[in-house]
Rosetta silent file (secondary structure, phi, psi, omega in degrees, C-alpha in Angstrom):
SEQUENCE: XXXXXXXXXXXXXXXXXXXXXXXXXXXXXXXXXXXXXXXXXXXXXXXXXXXXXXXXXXXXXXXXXXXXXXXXXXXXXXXXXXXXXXXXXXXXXXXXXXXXXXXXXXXXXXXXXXXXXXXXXXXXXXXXXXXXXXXXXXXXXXXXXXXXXXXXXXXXXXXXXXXXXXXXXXXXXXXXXXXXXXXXXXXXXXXXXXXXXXXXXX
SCORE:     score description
SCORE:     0.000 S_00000001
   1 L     0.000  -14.463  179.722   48.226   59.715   21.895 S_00000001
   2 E  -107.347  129.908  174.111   45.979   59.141   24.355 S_00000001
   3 L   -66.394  152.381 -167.647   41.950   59.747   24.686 S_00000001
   4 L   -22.175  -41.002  167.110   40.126   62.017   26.292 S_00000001
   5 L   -89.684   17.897 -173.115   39.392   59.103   29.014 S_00000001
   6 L    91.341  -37.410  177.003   42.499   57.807   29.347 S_00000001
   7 L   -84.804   -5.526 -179.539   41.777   54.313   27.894 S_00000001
   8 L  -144.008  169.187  160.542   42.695   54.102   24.471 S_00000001
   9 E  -123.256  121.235  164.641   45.302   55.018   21.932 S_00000001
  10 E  -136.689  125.171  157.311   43.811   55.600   18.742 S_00000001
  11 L   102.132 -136.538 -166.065   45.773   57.489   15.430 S_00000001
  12 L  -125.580  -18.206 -152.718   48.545   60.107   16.013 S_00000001
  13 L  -137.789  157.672 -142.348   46.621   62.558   17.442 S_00000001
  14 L  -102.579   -9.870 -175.633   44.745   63.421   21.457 S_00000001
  15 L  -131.315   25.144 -164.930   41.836   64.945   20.204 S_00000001
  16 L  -156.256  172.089  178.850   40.454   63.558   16.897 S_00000001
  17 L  -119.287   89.802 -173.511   40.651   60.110   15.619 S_00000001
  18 E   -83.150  144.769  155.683   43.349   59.696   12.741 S_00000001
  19 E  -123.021  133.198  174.162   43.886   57.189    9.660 S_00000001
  20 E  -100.695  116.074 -156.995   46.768   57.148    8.060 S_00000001
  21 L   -53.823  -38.031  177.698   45.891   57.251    4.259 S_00000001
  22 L    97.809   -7.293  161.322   48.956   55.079    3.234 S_00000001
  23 L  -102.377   22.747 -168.984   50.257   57.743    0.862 S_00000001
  24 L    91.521   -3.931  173.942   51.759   60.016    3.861 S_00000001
  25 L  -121.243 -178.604 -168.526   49.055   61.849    4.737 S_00000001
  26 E  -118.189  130.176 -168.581   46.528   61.883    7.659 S_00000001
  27 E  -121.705  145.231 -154.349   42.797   62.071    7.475 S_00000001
  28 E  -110.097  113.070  146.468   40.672   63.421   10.814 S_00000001
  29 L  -110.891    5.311  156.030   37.337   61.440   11.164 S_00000001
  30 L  -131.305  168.398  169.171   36.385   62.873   14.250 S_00000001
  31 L  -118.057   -3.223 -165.321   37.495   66.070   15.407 S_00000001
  32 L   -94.798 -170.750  161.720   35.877   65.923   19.088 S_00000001
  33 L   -74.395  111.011  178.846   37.768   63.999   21.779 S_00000001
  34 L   -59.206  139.196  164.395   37.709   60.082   21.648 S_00000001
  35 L  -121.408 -169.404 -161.928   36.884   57.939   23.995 S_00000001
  36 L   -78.149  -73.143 -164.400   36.962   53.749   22.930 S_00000001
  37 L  -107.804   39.581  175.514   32.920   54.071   23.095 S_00000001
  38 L  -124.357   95.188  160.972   32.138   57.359   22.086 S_00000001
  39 L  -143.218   59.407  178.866   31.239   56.868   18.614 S_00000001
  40 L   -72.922    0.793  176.239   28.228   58.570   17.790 S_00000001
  41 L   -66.136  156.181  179.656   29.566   60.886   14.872 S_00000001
  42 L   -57.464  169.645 -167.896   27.452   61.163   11.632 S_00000001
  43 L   -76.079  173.326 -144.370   28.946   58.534    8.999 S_00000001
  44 E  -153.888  138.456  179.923   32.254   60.156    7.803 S_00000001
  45 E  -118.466  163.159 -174.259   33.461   59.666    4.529 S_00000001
  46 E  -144.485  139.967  166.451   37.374   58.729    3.317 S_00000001
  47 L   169.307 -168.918    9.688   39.193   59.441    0.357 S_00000001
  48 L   -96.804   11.077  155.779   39.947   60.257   -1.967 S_00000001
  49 L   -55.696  -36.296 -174.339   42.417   57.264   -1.716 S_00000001
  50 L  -104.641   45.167 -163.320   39.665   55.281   -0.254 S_00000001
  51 L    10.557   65.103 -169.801   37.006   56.673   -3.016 S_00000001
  52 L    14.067   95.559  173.563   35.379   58.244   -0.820 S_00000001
  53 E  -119.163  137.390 -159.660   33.181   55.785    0.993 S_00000001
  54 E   -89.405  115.462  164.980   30.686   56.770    3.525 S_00000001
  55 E  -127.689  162.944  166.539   31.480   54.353    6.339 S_00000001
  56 E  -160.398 -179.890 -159.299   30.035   54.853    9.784 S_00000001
  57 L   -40.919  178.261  160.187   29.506   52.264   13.095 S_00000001
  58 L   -89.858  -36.198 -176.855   28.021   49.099   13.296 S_00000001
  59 H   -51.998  -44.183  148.609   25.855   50.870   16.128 S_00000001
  60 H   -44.228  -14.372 -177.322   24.728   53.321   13.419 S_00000001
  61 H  -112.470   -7.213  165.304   23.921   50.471   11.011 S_00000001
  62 H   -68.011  -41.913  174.906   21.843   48.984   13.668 S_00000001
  63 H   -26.696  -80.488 -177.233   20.079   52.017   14.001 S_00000001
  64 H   -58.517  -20.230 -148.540   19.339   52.615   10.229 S_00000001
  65 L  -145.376   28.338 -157.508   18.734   48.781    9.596 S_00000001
  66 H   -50.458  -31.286 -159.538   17.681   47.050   12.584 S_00000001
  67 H  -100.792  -60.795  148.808   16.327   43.912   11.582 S_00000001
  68 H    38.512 -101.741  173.748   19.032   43.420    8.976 S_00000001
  69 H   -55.764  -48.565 -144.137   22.160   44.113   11.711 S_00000001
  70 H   -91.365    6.908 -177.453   20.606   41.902   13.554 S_00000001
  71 H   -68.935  -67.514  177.924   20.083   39.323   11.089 S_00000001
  72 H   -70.247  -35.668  175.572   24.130   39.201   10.120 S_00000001
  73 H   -65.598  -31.800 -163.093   25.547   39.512   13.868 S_00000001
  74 H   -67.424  -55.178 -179.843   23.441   36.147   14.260 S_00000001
  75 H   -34.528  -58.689  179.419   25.053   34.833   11.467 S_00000001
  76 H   -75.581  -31.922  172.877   28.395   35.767   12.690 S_00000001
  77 L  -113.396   41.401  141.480   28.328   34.387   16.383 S_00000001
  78 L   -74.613  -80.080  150.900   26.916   31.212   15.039 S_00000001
  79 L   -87.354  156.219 -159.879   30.445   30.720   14.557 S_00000001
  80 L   -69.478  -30.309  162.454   33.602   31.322   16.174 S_00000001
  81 E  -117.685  148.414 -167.233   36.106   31.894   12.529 S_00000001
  82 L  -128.389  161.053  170.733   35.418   33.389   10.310 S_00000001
  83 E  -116.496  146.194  179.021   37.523   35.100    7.023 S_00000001
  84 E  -120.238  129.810  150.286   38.561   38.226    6.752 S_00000001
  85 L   -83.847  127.975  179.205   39.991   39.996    3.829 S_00000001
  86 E   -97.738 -174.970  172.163   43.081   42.332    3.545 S_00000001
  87 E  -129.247  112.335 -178.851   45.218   44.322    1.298 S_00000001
  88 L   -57.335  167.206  154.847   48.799   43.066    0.562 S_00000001
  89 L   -26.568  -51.525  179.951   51.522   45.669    0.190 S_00000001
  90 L   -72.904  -45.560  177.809   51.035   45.090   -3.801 S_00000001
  91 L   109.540   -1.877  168.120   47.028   45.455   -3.386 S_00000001
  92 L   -73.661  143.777 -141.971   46.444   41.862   -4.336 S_00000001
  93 E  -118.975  138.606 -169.135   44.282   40.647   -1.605 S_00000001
  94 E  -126.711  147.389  163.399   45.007   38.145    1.140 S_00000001
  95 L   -92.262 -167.896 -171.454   42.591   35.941    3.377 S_00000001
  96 L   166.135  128.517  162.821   42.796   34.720    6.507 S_00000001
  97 L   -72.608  162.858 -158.840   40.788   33.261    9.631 S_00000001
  98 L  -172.930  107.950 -156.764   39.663   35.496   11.832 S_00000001
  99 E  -101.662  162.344 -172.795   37.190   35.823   14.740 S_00000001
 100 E  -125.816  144.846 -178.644   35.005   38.880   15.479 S_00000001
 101 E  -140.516  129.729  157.828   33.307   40.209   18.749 S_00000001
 102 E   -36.900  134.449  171.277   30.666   42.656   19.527 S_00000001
 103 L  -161.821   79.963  176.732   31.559   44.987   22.076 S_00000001
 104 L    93.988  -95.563  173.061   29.051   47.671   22.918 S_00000001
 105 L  -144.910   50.850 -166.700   28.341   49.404   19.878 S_00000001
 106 L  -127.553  153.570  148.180   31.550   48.688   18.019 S_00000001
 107 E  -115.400  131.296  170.442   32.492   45.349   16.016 S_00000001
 108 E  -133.125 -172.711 -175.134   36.193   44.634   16.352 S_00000001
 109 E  -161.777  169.294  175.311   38.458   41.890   15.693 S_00000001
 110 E  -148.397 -153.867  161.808   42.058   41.267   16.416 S_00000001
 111 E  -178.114  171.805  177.211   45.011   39.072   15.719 S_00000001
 112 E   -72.175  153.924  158.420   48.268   38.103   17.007 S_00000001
 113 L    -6.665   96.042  149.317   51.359   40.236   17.878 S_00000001
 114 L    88.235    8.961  177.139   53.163   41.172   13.964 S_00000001
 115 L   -62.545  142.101  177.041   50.535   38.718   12.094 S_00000001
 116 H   -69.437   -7.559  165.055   50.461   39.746    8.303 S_00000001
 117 H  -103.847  -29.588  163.367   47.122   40.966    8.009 S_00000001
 118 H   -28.651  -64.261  163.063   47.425   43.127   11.024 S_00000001
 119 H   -18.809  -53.952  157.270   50.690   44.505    9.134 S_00000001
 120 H   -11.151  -93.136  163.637   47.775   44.882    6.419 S_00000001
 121 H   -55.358  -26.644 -175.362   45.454   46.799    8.276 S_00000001
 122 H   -79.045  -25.656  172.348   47.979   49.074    9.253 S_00000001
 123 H  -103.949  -27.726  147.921   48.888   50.280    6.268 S_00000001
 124 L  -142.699  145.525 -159.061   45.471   49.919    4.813 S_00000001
 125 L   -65.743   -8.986 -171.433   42.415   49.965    6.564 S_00000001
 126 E   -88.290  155.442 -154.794   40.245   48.510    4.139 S_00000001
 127 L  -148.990  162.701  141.707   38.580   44.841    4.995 S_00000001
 128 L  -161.508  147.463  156.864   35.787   42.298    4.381 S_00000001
 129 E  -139.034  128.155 -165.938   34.591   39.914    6.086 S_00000001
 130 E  -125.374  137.303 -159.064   32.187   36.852    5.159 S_00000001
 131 L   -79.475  134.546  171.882   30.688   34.811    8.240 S_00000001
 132 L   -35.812  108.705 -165.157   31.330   31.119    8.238 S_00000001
 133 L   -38.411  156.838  177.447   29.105   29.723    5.461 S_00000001
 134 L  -140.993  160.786  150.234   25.546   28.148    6.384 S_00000001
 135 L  -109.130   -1.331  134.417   23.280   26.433    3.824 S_00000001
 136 L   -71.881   -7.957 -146.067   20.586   27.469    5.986 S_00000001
 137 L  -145.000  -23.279 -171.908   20.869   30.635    7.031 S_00000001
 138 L    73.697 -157.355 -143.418   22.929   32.247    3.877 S_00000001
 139 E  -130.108  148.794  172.261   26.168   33.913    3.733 S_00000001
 140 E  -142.247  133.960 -166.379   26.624   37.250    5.398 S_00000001
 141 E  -113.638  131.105  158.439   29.024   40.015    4.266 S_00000001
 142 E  -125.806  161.111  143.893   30.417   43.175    5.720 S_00000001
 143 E   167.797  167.905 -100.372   32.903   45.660    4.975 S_00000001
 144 E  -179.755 -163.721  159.355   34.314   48.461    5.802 S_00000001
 145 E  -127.587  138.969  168.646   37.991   50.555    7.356 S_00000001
 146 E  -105.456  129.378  174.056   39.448   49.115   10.543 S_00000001
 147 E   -99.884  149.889 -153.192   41.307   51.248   12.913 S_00000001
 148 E  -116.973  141.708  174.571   43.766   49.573   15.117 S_00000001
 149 E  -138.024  152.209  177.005   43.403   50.805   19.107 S_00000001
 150 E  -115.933  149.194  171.140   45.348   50.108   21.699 S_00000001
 151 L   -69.178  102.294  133.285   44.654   49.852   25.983 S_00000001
 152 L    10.420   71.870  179.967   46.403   52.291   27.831 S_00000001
 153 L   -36.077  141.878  158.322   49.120   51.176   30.341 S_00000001
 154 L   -34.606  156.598  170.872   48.807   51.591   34.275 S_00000001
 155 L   -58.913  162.310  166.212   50.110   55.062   34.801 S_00000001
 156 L    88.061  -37.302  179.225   53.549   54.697   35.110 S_00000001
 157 L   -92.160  163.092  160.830   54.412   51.690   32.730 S_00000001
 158 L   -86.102  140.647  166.697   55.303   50.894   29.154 S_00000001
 159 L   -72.079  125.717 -166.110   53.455   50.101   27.158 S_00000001
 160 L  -104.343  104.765 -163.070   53.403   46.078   26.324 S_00000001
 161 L   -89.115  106.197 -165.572   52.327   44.874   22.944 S_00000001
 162 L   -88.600  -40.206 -152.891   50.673   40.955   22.714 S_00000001
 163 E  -155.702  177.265  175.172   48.453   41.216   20.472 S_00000001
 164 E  -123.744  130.331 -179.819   46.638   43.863   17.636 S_00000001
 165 E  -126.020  145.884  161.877   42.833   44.945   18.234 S_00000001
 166 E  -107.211  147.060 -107.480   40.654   46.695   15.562 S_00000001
 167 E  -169.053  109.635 -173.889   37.869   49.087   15.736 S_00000001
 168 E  -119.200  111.326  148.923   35.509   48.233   12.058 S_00000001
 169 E   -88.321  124.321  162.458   33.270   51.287   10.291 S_00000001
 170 E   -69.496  154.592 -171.299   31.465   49.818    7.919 S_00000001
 171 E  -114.349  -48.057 -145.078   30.974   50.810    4.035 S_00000001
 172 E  -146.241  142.516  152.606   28.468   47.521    3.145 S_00000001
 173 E  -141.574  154.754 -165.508   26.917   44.785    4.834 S_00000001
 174 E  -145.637  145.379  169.785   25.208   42.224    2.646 S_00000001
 175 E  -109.531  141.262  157.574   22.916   38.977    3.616 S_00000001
 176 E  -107.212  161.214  164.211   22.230   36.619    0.506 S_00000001
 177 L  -169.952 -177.815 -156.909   20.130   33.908    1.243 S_00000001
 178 E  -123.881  120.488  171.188   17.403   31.444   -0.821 S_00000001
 179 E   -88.375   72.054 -170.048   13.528   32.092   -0.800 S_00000001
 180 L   -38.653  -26.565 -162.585   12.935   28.185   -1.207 S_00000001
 181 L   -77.649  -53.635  162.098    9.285   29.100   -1.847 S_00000001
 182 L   -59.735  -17.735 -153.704   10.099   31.660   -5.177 S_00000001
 183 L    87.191   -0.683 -150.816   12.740   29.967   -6.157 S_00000001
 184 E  -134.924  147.557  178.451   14.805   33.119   -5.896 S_00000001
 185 E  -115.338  125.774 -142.150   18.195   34.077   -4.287 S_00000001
 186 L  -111.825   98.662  168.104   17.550   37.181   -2.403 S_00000001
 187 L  -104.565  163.730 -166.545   20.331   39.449   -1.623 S_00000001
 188 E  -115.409  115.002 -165.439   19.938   42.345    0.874 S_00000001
 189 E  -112.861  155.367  160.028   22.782   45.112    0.685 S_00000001
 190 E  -139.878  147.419  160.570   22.778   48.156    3.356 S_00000001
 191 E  -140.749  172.963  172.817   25.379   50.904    3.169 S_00000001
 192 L   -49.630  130.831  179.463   25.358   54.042    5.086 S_00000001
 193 L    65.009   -4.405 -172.525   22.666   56.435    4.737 S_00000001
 194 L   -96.311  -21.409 -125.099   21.241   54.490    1.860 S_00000001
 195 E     4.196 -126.133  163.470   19.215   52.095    3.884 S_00000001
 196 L  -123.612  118.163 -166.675   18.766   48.424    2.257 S_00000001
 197 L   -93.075  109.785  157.091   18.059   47.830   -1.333 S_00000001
 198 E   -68.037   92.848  144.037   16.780   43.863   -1.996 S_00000001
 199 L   -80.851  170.662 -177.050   17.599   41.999   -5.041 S_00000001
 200 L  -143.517  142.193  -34.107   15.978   39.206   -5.907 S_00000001
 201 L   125.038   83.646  171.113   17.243   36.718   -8.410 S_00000001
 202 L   -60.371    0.000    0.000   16.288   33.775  -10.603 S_00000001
């Protein structure tokens, strides 16, 4: 249960990084050994429950998309909540505030100890989340599968659960915003490996 460094619990299994599909079985989207910031595999696709969608890092979508990424994290730590959407039990979809943080080359999020969209995420991984509205700046969308990881206890201890943290691969990130000069509302989509396609918009 634990990675390669010591520092995380991620899945079911010590050398690969598991999601559990939500129909009983388990899908491997890395095979080397994890650590919390070694996540440099090529984007990795899930299904076929999760119709097969190509999601990969936010560090990888900086990569492919740099001005973009860096467009929507601004967006997002303009403010501190934001909402994120889950998937009930039923698949009818529940919101919720919800703050987000950069952390290396990961986006995560969390929530409290047994909150229902944690409960959510656990049984399925799929998310979005759109950044506290601006009328200046436009609306910015991601989303993606969240993996839930946990810190490691001192040697020796149990582990003690407070709180739920997530680990977010992205499928989509989207900016929309208004070209006051055209007239036109200009959205910007990126997905993995695709780079970013522009509509534009009467």
């Amino acid at each position: 249960m634990r990675g390669q460094a010591g520092s995380y619990i991620v899945g079911k299994d010590e050398s690969a990084l598991v999601v559990d599909l939500a129909d009983g079985s388990w899908l491997t989207v890395e095979s080397t050994p994890l650590r919390f910031t070694d996540r440099t595999a090529p984007p990795r696709t899930v299904g076929p429950r999760w119709h097969a969608a190509v999601m990969t890092s936010w560090q990888q979508f900086e990569q492919e998309a740099p001005e973009l990424a860096r467009e929507i994290r601004s967006r997002f730590e303009a403010h501190e909540s934001h909402v994120l959407a889950t998937l009930r039990k039923d698949g009818s979809p529940r919101v919720s505030g919800s703050e987000v943080a950069f952390q290396g080359e990961n986006l995560t999020f969390g929530s409290m100890l047994n909150a229902v969209k944690a409960r959510d995420l656990q049984r399925d991984g799929r998310f979005a989340v759109h950044a506290y509205p601006s009328t200046d700046t436009g609306d910015a969308k991601i989303a993606g599968v969240a993996t839930e990881v946990k810190e490691a206890p001192p040697a020796g201890e149990e582990p003690v659960e407070e709180s739920h943290a997530f680990v977010a691969d992205l499928t989509e990130a989207v900016l929309t915003s208004v070209d006051q000069e055209a007239q036109e509302l200009v959205i910007q989509v990126w997905r993995p490996g695709q780079g970013v396609k522009t509509i534009r918009r009467k």
